[in-house]
RODO-2510 file (C-alpha; in nm, 4 decimals, decimal comma):
residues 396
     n   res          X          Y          Z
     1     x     2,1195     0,4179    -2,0973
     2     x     1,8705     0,2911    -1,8423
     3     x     1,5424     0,1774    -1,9139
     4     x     1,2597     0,3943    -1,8219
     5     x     0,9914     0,2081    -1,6212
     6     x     0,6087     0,2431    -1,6991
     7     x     0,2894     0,1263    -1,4863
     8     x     0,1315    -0,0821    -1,7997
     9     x    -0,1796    -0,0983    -1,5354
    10     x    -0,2722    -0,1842    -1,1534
    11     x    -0,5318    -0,3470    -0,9175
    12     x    -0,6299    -0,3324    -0,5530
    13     x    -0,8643    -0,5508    -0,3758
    14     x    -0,9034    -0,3506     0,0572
    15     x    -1,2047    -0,1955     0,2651
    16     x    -1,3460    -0,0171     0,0651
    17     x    -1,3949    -0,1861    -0,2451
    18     x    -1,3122    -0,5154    -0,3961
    19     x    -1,1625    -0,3338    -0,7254
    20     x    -1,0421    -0,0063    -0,8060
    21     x    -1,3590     0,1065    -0,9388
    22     x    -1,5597     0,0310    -0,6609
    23     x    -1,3044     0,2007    -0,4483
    24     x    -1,3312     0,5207    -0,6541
    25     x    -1,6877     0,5019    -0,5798
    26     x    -1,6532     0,5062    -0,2289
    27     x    -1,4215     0,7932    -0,2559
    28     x    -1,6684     1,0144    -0,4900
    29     x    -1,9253     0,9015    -0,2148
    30     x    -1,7296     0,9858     0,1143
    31     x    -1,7623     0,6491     0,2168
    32     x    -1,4638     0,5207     0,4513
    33     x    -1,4662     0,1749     0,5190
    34     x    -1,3807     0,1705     0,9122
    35     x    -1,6392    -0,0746     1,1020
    36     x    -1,6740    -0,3540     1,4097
    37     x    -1,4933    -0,6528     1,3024
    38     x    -1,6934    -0,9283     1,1332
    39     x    -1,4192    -1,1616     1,0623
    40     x    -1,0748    -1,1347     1,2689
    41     x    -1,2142    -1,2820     1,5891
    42     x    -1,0400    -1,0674     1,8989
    43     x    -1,1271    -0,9272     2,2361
    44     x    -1,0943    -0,5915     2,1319
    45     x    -1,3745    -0,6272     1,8549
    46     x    -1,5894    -0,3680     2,0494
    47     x    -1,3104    -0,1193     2,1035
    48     x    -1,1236    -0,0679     1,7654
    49     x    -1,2957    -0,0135     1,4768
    50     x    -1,0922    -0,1543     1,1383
    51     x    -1,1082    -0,1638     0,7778
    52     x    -1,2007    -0,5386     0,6592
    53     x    -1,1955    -0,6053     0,3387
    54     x    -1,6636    -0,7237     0,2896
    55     x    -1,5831    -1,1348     0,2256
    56     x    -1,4821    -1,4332     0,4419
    57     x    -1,2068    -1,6313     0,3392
    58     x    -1,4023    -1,8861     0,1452
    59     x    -1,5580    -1,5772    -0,1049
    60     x    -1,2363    -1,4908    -0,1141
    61     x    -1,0846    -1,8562    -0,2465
    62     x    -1,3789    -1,8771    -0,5017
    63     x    -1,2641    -1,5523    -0,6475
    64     x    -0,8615    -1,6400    -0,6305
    65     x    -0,9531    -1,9449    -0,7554
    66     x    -0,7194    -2,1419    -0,4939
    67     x    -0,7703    -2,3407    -0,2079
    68     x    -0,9956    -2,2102     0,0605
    69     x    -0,7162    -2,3218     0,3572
    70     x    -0,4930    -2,0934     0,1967
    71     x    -0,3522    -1,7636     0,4148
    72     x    -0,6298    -1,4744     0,3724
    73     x    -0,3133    -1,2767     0,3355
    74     x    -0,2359    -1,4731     0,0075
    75     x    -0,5596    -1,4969    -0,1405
    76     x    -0,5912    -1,1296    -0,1287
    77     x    -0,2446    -1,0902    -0,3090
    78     x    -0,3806    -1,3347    -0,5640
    79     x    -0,6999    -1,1600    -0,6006
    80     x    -0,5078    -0,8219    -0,6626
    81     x    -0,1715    -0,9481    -0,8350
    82     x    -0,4214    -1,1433    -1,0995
    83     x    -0,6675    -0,8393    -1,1926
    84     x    -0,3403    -0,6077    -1,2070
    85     x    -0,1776    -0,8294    -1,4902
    86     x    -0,5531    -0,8594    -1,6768
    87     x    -0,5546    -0,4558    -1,6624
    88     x    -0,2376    -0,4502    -1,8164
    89     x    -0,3357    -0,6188    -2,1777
    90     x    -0,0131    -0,7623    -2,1672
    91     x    -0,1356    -1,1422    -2,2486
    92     x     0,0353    -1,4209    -2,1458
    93     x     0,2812    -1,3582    -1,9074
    94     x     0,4742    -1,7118    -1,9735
    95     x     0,5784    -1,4823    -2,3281
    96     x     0,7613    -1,2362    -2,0939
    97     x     1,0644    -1,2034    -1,8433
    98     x     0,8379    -1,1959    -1,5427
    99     x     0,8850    -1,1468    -1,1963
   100     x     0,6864    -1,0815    -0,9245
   101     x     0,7899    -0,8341    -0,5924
   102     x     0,5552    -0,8578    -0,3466
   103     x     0,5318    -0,7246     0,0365
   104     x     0,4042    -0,8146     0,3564
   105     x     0,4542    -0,7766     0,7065
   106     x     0,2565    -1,0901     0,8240
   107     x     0,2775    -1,3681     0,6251
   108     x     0,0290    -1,6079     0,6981
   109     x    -0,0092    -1,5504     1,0713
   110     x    -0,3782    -1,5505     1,0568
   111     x    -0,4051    -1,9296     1,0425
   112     x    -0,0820    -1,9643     1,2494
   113     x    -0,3140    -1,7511     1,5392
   114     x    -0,5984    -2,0462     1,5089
   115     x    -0,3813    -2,3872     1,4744
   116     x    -0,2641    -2,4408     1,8450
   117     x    -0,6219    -2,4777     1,9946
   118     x    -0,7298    -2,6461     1,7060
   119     x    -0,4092    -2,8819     1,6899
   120     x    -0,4499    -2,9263     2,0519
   121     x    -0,8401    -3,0688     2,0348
   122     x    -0,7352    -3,2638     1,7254
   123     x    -0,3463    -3,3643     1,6604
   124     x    -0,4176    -3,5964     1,3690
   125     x    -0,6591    -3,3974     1,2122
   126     x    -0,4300    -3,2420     0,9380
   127     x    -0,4135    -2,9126     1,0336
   128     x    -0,0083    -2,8598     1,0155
   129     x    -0,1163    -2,7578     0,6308
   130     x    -0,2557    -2,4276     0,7491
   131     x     0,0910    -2,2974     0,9022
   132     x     0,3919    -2,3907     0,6570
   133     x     0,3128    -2,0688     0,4779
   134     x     0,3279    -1,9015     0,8019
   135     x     0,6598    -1,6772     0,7090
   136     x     0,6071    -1,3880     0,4513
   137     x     0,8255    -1,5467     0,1591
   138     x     0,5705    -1,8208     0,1239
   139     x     0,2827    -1,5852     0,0854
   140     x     0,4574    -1,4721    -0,2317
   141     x     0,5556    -1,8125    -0,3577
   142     x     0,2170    -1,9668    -0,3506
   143     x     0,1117    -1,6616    -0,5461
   144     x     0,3699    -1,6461    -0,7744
   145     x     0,3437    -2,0051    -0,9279
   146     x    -0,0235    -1,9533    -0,9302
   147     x     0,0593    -1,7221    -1,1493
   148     x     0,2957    -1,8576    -1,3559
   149     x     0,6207    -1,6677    -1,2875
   150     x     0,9148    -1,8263    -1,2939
   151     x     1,2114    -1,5667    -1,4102
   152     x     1,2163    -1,3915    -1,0295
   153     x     1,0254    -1,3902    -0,7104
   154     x     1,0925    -1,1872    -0,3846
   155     x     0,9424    -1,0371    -0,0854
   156     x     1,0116    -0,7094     0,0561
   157     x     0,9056    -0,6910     0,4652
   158     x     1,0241    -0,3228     0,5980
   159     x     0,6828    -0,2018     0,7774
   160     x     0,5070     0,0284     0,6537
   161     x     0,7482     0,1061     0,3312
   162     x     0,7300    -0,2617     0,2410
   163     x     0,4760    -0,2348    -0,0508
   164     x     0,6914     0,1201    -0,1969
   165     x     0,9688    -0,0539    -0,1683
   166     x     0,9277    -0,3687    -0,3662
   167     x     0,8001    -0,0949    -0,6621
   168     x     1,1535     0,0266    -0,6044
   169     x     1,3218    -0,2970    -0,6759
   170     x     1,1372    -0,4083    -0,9149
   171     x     1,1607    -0,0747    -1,1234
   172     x     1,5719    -0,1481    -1,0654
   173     x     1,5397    -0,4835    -1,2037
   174     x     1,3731    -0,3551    -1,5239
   175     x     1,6100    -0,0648    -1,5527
   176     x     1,9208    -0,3076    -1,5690
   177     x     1,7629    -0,5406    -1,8590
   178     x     1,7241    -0,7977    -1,6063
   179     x     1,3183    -0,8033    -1,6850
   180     x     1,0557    -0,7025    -1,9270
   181     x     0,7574    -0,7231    -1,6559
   182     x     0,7359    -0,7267    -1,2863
   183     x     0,4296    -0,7155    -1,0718
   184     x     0,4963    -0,4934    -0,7790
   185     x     0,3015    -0,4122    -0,4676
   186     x     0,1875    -0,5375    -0,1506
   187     x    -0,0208    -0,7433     0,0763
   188     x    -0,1212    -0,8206     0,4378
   189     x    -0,4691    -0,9311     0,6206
   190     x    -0,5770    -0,8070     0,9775
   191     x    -0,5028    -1,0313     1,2633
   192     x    -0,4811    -1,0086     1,6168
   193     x    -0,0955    -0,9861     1,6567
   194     x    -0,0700    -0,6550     1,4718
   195     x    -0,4018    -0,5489     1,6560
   196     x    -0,2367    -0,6166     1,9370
   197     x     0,0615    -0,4769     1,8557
   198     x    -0,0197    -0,1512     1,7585
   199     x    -0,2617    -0,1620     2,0917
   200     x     0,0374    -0,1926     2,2867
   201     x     0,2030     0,1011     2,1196
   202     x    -0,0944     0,2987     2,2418
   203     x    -0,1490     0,4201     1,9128
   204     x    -0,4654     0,2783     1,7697
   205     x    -0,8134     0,5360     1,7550
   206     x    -1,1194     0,3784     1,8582
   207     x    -1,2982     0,6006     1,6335
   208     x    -1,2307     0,6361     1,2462
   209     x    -0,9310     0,7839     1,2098
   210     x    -0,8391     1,1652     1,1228
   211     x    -0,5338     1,1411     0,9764
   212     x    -0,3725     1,5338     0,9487
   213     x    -0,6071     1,6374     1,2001
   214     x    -0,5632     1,8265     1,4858
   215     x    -0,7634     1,6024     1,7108
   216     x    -0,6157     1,2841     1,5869
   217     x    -0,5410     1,0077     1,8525
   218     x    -0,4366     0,7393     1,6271
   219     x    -0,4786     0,5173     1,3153
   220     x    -0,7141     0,2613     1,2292
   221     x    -0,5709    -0,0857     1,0940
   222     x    -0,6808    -0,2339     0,7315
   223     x    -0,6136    -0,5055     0,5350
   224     x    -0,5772    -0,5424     0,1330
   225     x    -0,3494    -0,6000    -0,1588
   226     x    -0,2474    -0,3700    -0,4569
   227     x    -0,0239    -0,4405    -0,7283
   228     x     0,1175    -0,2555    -1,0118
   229     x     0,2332    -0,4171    -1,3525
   230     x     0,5873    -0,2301    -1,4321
   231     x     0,7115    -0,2376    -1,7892
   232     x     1,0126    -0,1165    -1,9931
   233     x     1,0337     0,1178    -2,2729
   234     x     0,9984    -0,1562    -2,5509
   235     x     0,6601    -0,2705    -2,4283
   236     x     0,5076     0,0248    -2,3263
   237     x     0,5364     0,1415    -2,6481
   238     x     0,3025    -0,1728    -2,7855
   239     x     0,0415    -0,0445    -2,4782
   240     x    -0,1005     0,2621    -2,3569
   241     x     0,0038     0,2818    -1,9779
   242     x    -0,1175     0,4866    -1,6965
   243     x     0,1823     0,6663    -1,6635
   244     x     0,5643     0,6452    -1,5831
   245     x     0,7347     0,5172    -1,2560
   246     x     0,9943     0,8764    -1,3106
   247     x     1,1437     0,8837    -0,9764
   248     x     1,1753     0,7159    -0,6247
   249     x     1,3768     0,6917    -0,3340
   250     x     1,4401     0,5064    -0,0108
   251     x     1,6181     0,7089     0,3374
   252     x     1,6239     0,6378     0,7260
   253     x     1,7004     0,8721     0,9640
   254     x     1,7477     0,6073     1,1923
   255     x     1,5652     0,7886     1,4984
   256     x     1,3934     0,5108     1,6676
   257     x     1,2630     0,1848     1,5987
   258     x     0,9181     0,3208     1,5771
   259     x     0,8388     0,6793     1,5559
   260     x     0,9853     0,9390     1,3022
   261     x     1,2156     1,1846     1,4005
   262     x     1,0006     1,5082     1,5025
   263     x     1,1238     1,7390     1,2562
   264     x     1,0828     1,4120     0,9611
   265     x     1,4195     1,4130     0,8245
   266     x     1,4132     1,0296     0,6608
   267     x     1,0792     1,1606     0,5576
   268     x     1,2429     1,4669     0,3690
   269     x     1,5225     1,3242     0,2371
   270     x     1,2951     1,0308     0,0915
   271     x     1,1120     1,2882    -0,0673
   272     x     1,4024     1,5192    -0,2416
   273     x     1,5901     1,1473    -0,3566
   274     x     1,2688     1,0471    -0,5518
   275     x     1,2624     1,4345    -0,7036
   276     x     1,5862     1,4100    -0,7876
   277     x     1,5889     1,1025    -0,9700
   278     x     1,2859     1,2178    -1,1832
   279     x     1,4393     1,5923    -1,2520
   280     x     1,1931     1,7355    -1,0848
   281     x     1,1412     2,0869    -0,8584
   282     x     0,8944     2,0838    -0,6101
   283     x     0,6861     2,2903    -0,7801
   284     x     0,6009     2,0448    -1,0194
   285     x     0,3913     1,7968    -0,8038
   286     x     0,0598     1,8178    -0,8714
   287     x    -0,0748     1,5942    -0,6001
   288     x     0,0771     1,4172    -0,3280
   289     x    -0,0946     1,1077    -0,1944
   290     x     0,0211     1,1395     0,2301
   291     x     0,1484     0,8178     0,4495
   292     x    -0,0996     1,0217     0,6695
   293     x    -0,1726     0,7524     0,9432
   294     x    -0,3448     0,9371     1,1988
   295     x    -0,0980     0,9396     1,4520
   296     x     0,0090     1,2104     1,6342
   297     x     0,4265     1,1317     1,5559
   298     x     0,3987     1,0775     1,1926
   299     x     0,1338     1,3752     1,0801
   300     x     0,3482     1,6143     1,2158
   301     x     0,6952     1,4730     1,1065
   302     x     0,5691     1,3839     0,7722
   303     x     0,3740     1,7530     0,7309
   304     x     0,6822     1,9587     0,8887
   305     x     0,8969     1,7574     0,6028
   306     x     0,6736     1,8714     0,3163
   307     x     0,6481     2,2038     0,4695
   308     x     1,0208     2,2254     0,4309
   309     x     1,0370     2,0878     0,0682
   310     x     0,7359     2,2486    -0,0782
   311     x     0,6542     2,6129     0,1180
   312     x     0,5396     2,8347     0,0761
   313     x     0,3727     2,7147    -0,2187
   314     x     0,2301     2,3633    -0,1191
   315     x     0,0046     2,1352    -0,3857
   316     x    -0,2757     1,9520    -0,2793
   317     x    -0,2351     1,6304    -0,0013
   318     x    -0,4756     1,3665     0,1098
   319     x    -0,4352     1,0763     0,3354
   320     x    -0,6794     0,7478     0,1409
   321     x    -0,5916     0,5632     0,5170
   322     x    -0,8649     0,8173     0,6295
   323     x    -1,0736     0,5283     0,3919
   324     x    -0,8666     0,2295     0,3895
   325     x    -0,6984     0,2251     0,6932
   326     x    -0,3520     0,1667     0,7353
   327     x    -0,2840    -0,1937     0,5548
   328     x     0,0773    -0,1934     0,6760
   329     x     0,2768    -0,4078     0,3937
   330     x    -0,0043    -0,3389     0,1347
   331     x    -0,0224     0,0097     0,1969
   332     x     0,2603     0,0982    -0,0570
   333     x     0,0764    -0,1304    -0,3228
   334     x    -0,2347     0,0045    -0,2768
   335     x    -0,1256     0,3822    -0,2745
   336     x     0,1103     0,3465    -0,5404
   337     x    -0,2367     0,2193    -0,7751
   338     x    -0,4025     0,5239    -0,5870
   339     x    -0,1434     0,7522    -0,7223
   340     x    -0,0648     0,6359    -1,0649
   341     x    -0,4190     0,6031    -1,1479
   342     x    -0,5251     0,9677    -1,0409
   343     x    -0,2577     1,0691    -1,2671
   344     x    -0,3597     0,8982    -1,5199
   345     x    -0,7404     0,9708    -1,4647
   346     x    -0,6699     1,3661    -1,3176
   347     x    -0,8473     1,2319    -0,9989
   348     x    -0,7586     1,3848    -0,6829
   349     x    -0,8946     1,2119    -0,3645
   350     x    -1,0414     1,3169    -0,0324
   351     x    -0,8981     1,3281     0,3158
   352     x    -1,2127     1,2312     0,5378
   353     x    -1,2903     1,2901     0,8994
   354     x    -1,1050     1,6152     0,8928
   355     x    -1,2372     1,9042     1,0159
   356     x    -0,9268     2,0885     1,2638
   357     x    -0,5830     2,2423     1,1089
   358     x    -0,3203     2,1239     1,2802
   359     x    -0,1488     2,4295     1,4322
   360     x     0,2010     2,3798     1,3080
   361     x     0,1043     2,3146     0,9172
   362     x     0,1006     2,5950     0,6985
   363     x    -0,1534     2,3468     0,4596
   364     x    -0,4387     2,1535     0,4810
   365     x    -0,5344     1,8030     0,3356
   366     x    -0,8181     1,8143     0,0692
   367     x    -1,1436     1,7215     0,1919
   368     x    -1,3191     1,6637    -0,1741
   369     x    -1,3202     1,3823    -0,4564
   370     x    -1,2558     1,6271    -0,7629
   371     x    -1,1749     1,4992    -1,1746
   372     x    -1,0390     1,6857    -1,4489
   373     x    -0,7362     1,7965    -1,2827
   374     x    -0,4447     1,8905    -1,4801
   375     x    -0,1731     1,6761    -1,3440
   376     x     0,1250     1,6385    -1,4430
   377     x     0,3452     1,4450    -1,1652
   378     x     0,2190     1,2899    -0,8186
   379     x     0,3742     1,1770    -0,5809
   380     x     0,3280     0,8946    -0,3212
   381     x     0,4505     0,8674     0,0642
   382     x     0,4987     0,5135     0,2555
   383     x     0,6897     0,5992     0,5854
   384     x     0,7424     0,2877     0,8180
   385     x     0,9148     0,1615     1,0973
   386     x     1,2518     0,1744     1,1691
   387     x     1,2786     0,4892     1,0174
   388     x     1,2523     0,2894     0,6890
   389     x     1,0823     0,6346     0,4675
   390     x     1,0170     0,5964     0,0829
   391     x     0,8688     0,8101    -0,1869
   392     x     0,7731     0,7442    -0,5211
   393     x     0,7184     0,9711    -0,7850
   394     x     0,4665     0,9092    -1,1159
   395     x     0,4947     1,1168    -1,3987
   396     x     0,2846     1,1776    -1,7626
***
């Protein structure tokens, strides 16, 4: 028999919070994090608002602890990765099979965007340090033997999915006796390619995004890093964890390179694979936390999927991008420590800036930051690129 995989903990460091805490704080308050850009330096700084995380680079390297020319991208997945293992209780990881399965979609081009006009001004001056961790494999290596890990180390990069997905394989690498421990989640820092990327695709908001909203025009783009610690059976019974990793799945409808097909088929199918592997009816879902980005293609291909799974009797939905913004690679991280932590707590979380029904949804997204709830199983969307849909399921 398989072993089951449990979430012995998690952490998040994004734009609304430097910790989880704080970030349930801003969600109690109705407090999104969407503002003008104070440090990714772009000409559209006065057009899109986005979700930084509050510190420059250098407050960030005191608080990884690592060099200061390091990729913000990396010091944020140090930040997170390192307060994810402390919450776990687990000690030293060195006494463990560890790995570490981390995402991103970016790597560290935000000091690959500033080296040719500095290189150019000063050739000699040492700057070719800043770019050999431009790809996204590096980002993860420079965290991992920071760390300490030695037993495995990858990096998952598909889109949006990214930071579900390397929850996915890391949960399979436990459940073969490959592992005892694997940090799983995701990272990725704002910089101008993806701003002006997702410019191009003419689907960015310049105001704060509404995702689920009729009037929505678009998302807003964040950056963070969330992490998970996954453990088997044997040591979650020495813990107490959050909760168990029961189901997940990955599907592609393979519709277009960017959009989701209209009536969300990869979206549907991720959904029914991760109930299936859990054992689980629809009816049992307490909560699900929405990939919700605020654009018109995926609101209404991810909402007509659930209406298809779940109707007629639907449990409550929320979109946290409506806070965080849409961290790309993180997202999956930090949503999955969204998630497994409102099961664990009985949180459920607020969709802000909504205030229209979209016509074709039978449901609504909740609007309020409520406790106490009686949860049982929650569920957790990450719908990317490509087609690339994933959904994981947490369970008591």
């Amino acid at each position: 028999m398989s072993e089951q995989v449990w979430i012995a903990g998690g952490e998040l460091i994004c734009g609304i919070g430097m910790d989880l805490a704080a970030c349930l704080e801003a969600f109690e308050k109705m407090q999104p994090g969407m503002g003008t850009m104070q440090h990714l330096q772009s000409v559209h700084a006065n057009t899109f608002p986005v979700v930084e995380v509050k510190a420059d680079n250098a407050t960030l390297a005191a608080m990884a602890g690592m060099p200061a020319h390091w990729s913000r991208t990396a010091l944020l997945s140090m930040i997170a990765a390192k307060a994810a293992w402390d919450s776990s209780g687990l000690g030293d990881i060195s006494s463990y099979r560890a790995g570490l399965v981390s995402a991103n979609t970016v790597g560290g081009m935000d000091k690959t965007e500033h080296f040719m006009e500095a290189f150019l001004e000063n050739a000699a001056g040492g700057r070719l340090r800043e770019v050999v961790h431009h790809e996204c494999g590096s980002i993860t290596e420079l965290v991992a033997d920071a760390l300490g890990i030695r037993h495995h180390v990858s990096t998952i990069s598909t889109a949006c999915s990214s930071g579900a997905n390397a929850l996915m394989y890391g949960a399979r690498m436990i459940r073969s006796g490959m592992l005892d421990v694997v940090i799983a989640g995701g990272t990725d820092s704002l910089t101008r390619f993806t701003l002006n990327g997702f410019n191009t695709l003419m689907i960015l908001d310049q105001q704060k995004c509404r995702p689920f909203d009729d009037t929505r025009t678009g998302l807003n783009l964040g950056e963070g890093a969330g992490y998970v610690v996954l453990v088997s059976d044997r040591l979650a019974a020495q813990i107490k964890p959050w909760c168990k990793l029961s189901g997940f799945a990955n599907a592609n409808d393979a519709y277009h390179q960017t959009a989701s097909s209209p009536e969300g088929t990869g979206n549907f199918m991720a959904m029914k694979g991760a109930l299936d592997m859990a054992g689980l009816e629809p009816g049992d879902i307490g909560y699900i936390n929405l990939h919700g980005t605020g654009t018109q293609n995926n609101d209404s291909s991810e909402g007509l999927a659930i209406a298809r799974l779940f109707a007629p009797a639907f449990p409550p939905v929320s979109s946290t991008k409506s806070f965080t913004g849409h961290t790309l690679g993180a997202s999956g991280g930090i949503e999955a420590v969204f998630a497994a932590y409102a099961l664990h707590a009985g949180l459920i979380y607020p969709n802000a800036q909504f205030t229209t029904p979209m016509k074709e949804l039978a449901f609504t997204p909740e609007t309020t930051f409520s406790r106490g709830q009686a949860l049982r199983h929650v569920m957790s969307n990450s719908f990317g690129f490509g087609g690339n849909c994933s959904s994981l399921v947490f369970s008591k």
